[in-house]
MOPAC internal coordinates of N, CA, C and O (Angstrom, degrees):
PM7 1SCF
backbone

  N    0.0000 0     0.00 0     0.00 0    0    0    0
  C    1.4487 1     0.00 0     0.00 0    1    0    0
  C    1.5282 1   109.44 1     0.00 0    2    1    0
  O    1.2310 1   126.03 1   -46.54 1    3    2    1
  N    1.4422 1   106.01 1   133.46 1    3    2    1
  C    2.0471 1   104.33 1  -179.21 1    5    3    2
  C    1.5960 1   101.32 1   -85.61 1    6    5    3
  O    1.2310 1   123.04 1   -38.35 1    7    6    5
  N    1.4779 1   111.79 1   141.65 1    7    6    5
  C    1.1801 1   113.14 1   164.15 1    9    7    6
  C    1.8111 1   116.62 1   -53.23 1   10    9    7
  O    1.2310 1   113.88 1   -19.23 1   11   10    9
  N    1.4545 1   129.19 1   160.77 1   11   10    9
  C    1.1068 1   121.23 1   163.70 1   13   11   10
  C    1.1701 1   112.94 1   -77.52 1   14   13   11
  O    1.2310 1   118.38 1   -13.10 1   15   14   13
  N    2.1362 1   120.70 1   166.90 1   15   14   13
  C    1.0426 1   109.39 1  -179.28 1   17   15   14
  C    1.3682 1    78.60 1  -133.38 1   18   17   15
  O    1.2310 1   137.14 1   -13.35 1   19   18   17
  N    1.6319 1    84.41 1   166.65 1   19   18   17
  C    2.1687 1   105.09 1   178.85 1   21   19   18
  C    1.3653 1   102.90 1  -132.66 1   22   21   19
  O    1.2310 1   104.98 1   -59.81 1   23   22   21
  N    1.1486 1   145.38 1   120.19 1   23   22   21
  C    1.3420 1   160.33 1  -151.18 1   25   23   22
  C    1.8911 1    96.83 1  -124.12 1   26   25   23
  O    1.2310 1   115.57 1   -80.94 1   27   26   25
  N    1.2132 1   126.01 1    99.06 1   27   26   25
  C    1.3377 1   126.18 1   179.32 1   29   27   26
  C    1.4343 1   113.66 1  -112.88 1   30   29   27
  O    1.2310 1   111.20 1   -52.24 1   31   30   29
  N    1.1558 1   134.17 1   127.76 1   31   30   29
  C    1.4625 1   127.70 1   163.28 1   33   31   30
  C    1.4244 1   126.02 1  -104.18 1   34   33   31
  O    1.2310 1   108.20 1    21.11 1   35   34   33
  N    0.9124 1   139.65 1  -158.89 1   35   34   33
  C    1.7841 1   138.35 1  -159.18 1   37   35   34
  C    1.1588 1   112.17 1   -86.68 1   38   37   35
  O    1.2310 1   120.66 1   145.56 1   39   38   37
  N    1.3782 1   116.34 1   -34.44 1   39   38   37
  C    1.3087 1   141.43 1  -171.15 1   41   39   38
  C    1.8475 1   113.69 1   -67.04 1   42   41   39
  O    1.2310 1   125.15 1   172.41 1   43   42   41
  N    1.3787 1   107.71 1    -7.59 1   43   42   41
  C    1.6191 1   118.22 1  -138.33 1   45   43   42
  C    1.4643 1   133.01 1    57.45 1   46   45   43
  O    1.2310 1   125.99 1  -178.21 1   47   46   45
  N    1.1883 1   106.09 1     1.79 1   47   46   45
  C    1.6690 1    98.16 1  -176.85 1   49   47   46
  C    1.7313 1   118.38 1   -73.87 1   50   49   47
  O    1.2310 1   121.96 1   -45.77 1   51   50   49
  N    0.9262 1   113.86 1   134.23 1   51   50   49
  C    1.6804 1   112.90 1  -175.16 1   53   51   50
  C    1.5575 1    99.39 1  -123.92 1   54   53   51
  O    1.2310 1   138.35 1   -17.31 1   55   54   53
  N    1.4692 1    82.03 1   162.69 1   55   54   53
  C    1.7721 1    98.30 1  -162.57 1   57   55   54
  C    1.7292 1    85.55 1  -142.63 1   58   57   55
  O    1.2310 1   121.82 1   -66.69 1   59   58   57
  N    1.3046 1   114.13 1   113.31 1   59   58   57
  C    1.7038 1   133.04 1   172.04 1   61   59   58
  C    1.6630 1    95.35 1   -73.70 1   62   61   59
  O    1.2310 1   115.88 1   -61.72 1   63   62   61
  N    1.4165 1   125.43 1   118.28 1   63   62   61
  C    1.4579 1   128.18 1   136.57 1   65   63   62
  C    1.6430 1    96.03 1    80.22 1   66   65   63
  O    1.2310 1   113.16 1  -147.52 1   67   66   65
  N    1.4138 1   130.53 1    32.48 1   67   66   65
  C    1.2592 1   137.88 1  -157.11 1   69   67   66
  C    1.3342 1   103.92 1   -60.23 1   70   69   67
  O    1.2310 1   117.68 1   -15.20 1   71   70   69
  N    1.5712 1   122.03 1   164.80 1   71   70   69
  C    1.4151 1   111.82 1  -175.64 1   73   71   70
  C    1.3604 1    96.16 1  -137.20 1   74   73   71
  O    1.2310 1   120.74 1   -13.32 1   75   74   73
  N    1.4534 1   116.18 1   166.68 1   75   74   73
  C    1.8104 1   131.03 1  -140.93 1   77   75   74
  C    1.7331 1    95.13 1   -44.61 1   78   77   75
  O    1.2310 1   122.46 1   107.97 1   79   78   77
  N    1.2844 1   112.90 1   -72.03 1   79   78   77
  C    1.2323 1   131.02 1  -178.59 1   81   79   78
  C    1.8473 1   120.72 1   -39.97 1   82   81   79
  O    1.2310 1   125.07 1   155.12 1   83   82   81
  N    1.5953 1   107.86 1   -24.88 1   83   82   81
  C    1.2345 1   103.07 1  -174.95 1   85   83   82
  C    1.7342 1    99.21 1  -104.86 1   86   85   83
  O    1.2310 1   122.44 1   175.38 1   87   86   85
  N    1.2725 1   112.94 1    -4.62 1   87   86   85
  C    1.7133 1   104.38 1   174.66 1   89   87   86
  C    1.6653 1    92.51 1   -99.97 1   90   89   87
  O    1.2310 1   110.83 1   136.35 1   91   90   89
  N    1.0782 1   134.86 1   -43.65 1   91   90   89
  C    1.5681 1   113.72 1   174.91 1   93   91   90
  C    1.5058 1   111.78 1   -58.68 1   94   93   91
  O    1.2310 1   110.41 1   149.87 1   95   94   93
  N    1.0018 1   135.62 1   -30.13 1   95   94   93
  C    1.6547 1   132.43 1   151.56 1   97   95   94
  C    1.2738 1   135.28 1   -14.78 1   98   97   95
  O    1.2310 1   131.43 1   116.15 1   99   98   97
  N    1.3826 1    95.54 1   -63.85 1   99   98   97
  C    1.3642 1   131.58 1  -164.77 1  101   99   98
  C    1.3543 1    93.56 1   -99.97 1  102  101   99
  O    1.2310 1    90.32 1   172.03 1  103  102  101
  N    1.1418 1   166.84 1    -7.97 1  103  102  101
  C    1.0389 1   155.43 1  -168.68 1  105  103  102
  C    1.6356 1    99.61 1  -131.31 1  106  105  103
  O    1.2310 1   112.43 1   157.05 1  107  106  105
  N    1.2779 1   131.89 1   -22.95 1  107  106  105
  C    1.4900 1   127.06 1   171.60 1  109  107  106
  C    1.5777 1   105.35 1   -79.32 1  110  109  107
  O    1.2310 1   118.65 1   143.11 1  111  110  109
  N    1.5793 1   120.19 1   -36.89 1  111  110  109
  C    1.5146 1   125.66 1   161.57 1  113  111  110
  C    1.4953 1   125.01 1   -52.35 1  114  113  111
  O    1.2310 1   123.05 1   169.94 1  115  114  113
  N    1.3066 1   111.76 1   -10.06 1  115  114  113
  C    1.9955 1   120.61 1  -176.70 1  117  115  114
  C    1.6889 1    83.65 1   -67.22 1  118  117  115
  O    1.2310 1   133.59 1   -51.11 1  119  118  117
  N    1.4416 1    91.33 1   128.89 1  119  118  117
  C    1.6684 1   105.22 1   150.06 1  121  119  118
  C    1.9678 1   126.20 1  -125.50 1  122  121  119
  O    1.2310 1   108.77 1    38.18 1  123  122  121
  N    1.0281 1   138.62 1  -141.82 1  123  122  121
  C    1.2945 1   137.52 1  -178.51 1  125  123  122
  C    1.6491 1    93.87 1  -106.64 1  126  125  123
  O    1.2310 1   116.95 1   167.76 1  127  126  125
  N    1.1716 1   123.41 1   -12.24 1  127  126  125
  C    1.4356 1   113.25 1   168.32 1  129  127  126
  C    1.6135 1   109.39 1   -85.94 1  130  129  127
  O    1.2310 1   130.38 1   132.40 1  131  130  129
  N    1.4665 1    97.59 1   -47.60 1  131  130  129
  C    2.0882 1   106.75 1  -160.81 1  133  131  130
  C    1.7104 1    72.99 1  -101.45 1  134  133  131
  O    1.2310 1   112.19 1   -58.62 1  135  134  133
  N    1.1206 1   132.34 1   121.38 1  135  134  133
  C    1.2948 1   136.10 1   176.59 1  137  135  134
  C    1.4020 1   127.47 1  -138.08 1  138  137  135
  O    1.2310 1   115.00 1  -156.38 1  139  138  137
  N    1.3193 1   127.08 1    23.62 1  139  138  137
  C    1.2664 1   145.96 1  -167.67 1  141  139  138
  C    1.3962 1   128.73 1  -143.31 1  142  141  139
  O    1.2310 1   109.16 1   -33.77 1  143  142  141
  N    1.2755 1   137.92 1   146.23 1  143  142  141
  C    1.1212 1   135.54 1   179.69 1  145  143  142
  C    1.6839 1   122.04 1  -148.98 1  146  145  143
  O    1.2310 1   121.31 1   -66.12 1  147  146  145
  N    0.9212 1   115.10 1   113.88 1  147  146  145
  C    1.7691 1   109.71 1   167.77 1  149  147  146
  C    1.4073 1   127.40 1  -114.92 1  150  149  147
  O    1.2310 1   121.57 1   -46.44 1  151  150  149
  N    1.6021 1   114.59 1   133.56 1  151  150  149
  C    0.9917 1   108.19 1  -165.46 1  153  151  150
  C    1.9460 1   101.57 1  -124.36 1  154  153  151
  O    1.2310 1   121.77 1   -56.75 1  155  154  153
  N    0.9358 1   114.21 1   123.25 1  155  154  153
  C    1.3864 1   103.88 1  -135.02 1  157  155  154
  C    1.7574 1   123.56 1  -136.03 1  158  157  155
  O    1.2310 1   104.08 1   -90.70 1  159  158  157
  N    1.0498 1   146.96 1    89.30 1  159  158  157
  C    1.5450 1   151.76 1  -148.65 1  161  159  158
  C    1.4264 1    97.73 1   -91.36 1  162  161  159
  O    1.2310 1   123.86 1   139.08 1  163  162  161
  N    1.3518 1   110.19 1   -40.92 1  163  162  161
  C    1.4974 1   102.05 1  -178.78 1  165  163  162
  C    1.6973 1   108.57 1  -163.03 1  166  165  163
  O    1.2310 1   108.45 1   -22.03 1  167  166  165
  N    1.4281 1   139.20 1   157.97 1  167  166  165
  C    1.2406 1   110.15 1  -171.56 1  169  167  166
  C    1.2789 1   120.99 1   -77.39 1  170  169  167
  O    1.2310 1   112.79 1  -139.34 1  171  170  169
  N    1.8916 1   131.22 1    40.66 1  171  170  169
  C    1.2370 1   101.81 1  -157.83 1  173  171  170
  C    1.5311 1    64.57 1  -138.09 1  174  173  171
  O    1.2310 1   107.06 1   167.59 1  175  174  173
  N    1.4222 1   141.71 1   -12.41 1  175  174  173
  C    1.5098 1   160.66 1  -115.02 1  177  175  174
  C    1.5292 1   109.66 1  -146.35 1  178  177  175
  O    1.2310 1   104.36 1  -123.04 1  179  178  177
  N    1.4773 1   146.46 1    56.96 1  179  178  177
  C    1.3008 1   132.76 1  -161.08 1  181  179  178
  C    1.2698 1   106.00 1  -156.22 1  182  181  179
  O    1.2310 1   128.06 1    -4.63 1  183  182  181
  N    1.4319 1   102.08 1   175.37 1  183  182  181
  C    1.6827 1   118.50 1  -178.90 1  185  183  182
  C    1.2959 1   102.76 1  -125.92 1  186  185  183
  O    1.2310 1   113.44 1   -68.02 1  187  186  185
  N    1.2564 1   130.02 1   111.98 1  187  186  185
  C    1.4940 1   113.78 1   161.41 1  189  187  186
  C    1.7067 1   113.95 1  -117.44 1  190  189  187
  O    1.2310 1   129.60 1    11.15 1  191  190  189
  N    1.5446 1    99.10 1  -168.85 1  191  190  189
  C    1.6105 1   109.27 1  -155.40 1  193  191  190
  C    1.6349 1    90.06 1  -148.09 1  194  193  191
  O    1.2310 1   115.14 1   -57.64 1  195  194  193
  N    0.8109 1   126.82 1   122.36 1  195  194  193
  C    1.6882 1   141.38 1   153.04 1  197  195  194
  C    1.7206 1   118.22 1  -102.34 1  198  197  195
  O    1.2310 1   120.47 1   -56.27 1  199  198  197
  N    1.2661 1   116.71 1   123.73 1  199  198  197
  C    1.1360 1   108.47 1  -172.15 1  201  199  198
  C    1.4868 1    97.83 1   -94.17 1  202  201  199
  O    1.2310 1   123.71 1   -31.78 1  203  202  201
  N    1.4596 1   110.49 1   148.22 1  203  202  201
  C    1.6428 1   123.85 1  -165.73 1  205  203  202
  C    1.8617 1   105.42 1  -119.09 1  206  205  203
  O    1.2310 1   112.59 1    11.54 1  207  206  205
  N    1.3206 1   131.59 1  -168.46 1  207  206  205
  C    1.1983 1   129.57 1   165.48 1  209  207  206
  C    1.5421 1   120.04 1   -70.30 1  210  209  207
  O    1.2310 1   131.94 1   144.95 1  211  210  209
  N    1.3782 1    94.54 1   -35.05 1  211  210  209
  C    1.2550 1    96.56 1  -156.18 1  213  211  210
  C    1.7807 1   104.19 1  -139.48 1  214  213  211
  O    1.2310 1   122.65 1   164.12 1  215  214  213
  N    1.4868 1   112.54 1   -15.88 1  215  214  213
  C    1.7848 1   108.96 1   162.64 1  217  215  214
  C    1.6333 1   110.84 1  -146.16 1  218  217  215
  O    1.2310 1   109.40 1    43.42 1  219  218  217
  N    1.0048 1   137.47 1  -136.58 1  219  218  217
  C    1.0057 1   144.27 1  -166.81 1  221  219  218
  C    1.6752 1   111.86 1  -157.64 1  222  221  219
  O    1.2310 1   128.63 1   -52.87 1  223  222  221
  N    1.4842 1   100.98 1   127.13 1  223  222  221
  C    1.4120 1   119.67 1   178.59 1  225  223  222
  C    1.4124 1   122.95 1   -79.97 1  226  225  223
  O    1.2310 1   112.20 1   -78.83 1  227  226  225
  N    1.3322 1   132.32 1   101.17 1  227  226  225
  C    1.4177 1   122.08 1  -164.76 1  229  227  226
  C    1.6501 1    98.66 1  -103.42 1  230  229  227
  O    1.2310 1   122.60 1   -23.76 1  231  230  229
  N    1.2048 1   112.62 1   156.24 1  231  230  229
  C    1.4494 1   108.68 1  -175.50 1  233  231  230
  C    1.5081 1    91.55 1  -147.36 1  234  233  231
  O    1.2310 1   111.01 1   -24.81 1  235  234  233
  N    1.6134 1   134.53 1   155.19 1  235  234  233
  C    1.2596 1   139.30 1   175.24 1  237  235  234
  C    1.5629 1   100.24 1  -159.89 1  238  237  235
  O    1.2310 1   129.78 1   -33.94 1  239  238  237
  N    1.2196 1    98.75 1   146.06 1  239  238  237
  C    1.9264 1   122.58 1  -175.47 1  241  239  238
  C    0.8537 1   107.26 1  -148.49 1  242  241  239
  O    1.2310 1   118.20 1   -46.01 1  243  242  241
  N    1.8081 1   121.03 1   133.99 1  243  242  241
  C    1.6355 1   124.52 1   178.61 1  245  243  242
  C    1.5024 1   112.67 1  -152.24 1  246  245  243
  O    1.2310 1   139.11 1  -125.20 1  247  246  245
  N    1.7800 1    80.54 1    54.80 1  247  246  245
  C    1.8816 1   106.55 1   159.27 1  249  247  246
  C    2.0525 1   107.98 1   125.97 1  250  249  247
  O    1.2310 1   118.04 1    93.04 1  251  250  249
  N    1.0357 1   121.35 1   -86.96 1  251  250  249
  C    1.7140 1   101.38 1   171.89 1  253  251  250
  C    1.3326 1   107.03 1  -110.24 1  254  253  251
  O    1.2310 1   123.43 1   -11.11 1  255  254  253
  N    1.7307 1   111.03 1   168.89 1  255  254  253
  C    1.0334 1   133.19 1  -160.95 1  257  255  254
  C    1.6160 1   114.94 1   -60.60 1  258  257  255
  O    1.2310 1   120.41 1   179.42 1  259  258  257
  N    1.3616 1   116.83 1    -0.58 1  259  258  257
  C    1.4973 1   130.78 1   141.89 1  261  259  258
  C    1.5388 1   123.74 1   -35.01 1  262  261  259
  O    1.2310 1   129.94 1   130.55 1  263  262  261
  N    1.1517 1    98.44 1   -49.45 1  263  262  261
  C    1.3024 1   111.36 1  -144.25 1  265  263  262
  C    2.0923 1    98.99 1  -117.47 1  266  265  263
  O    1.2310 1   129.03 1  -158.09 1  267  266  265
  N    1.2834 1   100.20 1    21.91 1  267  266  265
  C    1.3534 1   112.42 1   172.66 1  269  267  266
  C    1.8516 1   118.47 1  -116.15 1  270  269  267
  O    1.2310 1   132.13 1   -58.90 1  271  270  269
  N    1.4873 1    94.19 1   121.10 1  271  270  269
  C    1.2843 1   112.35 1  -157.15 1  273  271  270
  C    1.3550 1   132.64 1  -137.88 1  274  273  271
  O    1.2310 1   116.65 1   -62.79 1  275  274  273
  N    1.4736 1   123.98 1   117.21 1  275  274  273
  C    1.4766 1   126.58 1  -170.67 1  277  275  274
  C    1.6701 1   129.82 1   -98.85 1  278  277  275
  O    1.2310 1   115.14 1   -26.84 1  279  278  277
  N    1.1652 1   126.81 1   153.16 1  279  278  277
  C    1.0895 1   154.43 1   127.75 1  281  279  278
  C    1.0685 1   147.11 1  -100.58 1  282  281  279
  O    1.2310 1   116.58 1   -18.44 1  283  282  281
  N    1.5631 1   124.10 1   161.56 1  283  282  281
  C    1.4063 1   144.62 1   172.22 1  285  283  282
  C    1.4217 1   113.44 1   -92.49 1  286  285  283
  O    1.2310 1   110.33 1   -71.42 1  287  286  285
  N    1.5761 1   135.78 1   108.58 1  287  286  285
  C    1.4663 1   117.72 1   127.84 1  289  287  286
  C    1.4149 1   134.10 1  -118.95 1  290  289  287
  O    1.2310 1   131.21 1     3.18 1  291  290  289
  N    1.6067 1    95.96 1  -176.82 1  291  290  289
  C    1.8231 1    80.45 1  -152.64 1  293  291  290
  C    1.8502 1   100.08 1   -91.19 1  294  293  291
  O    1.2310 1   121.33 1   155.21 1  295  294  293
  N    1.5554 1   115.06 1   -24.79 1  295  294  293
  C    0.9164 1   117.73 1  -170.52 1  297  295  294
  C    1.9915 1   120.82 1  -115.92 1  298  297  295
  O    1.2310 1   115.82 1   -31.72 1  299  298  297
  N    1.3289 1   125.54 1   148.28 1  299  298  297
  C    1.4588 1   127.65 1   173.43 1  301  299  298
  C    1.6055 1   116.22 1   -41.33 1  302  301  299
  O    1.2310 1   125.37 1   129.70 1  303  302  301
  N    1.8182 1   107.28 1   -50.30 1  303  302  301
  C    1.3008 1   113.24 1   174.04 1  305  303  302
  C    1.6215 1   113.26 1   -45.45 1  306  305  303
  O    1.2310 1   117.96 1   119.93 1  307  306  305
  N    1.5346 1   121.49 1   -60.07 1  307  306  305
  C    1.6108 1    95.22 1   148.19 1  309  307  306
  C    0.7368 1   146.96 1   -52.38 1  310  309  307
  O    1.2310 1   102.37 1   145.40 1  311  310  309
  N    1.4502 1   149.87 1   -34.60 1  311  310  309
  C    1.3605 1   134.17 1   150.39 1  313  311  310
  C    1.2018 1   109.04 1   -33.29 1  314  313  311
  O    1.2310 1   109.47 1   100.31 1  315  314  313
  N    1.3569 1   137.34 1   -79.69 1  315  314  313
  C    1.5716 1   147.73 1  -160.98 1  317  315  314
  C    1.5573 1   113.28 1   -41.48 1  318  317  315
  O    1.2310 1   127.05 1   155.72 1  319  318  317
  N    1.6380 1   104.05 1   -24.28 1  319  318  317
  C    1.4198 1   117.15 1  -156.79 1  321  319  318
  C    2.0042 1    93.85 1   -90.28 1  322  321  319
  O    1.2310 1   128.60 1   143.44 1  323  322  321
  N    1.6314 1   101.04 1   -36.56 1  323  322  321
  C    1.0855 1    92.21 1  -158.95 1  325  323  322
  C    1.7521 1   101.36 1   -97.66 1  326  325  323
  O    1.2310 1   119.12 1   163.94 1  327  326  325
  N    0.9389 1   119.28 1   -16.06 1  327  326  325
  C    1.5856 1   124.50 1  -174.13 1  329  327  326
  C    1.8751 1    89.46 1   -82.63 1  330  329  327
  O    1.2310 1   128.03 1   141.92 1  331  330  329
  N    0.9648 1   102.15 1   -38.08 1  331  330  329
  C    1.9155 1    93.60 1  -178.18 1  333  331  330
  C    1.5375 1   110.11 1   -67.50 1  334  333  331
  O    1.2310 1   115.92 1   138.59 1  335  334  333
  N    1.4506 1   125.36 1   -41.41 1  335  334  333
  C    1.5545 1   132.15 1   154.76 1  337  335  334
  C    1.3196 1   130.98 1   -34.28 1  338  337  335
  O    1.2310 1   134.89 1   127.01 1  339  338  337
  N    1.7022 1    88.79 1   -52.99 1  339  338  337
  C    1.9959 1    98.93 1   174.46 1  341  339  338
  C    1.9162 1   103.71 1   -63.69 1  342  341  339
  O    1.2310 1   129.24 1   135.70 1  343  342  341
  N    1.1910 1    99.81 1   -44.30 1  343  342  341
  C    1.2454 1    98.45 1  -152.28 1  345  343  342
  C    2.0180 1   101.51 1   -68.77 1  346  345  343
  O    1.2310 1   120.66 1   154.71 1  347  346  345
  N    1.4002 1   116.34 1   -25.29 1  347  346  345
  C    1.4672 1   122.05 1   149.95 1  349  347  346
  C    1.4436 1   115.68 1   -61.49 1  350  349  347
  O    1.2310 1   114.28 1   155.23 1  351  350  349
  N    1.1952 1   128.45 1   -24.77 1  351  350  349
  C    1.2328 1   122.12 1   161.60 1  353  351  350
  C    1.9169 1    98.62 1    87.74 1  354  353  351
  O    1.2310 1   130.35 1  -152.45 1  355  354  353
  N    1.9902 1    97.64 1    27.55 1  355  354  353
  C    1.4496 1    90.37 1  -173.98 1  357  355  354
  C    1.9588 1    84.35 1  -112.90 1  358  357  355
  O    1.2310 1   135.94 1   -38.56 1  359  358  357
  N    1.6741 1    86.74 1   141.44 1  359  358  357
  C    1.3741 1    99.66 1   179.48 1  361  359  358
  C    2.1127 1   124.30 1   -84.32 1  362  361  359
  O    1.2310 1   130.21 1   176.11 1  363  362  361
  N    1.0943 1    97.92 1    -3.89 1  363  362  361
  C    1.3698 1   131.49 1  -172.84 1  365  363  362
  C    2.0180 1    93.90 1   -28.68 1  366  365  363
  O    1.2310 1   131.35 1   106.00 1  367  366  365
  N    1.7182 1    95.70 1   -74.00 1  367  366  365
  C    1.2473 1   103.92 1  -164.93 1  369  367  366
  C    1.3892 1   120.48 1   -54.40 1  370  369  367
  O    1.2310 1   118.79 1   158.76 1  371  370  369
  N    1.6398 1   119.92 1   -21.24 1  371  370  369
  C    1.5312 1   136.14 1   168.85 1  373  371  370
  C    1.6732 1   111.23 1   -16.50 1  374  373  371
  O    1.2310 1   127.58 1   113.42 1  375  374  373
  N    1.3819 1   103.01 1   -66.58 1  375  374  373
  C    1.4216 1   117.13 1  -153.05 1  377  375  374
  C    1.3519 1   102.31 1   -84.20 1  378  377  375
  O    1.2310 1   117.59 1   163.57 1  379  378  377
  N    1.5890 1   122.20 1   -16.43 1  379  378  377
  C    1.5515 1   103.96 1   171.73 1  381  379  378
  C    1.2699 1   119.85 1   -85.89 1  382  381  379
  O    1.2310 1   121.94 1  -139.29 1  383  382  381
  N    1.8091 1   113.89 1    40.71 1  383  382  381
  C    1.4618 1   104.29 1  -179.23 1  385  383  382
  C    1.8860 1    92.99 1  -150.18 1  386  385  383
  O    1.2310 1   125.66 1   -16.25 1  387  386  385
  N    1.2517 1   106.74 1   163.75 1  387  386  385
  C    1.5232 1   101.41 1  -179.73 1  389  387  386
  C    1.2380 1    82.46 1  -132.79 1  390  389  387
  O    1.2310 1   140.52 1   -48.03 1  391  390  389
  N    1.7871 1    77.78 1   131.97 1  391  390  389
  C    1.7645 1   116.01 1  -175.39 1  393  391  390
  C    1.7628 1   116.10 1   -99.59 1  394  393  391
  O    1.2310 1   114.93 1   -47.76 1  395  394  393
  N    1.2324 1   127.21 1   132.24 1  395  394  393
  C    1.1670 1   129.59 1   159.52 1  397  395  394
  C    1.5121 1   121.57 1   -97.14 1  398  397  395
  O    1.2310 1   111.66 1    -8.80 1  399  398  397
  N    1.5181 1   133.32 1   171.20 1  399  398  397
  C    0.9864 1   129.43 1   171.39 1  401  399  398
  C    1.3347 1    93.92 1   -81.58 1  402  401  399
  O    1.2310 1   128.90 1   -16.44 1  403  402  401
  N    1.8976 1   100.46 1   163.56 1  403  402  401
  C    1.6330 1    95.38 1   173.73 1  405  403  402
  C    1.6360 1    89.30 1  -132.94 1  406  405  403
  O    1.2310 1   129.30 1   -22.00 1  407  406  405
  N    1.4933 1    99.69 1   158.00 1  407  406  405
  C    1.1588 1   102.12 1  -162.05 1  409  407  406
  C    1.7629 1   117.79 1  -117.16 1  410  409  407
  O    1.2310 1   126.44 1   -47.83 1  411  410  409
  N    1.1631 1   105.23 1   132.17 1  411  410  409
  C    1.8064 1   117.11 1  -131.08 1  413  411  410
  C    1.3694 1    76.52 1  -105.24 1  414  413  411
  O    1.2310 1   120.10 1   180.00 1  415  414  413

């Protein structure tokens, strides 16, 4: 059985169990005003997206504040690439990025 997913943006709008096409949507629509995104199994369990000046803040957690972790990219097509991965629940895209802890 797949966990459910909740796809939230800045705005409050949520999207239950979103599908490929409706998280690249929503995530090509982030601007410096609506600038956030969660994509989300549980609150301890998520992918998010902060929109920056100039790239995008990715952040991922998979259970305590151990295990919460950031990146930099420069472009949306990553985001889209990697929130569509999480949301398959394929870990593939992980390793093409170097992760730091972030500090809560």
């Amino acid at each position: 059985m797949t966990a459910s997913l909740t796809l939230t943006t800045a705005d409050g709008t949520q999207v239950p169990d979103p599908d490929p096409a409706q998280i690249a949507a929503a995530l090509r629509a982030l601007t410096i005003d609506d600038w956030f995104a969660i994509l989300e199994f549980s609150d301890d369990t998520f992918l998010q997206v902060a929109v920056k000046a100039d790239s995008y803040a990715l952040e991922r957690r998979a259970g305590g504040d151990e295990t919460h972790v950031g990146t930099e990219v420069t472009t949306v097509d990553e985001v889209v690439e990697a929130f569509q991965a999480y949301a398959r629940q394929d870990p593939t895209w992980i390793a093409g990025h170097t992760w730091e802890p972030v500090k809560l």
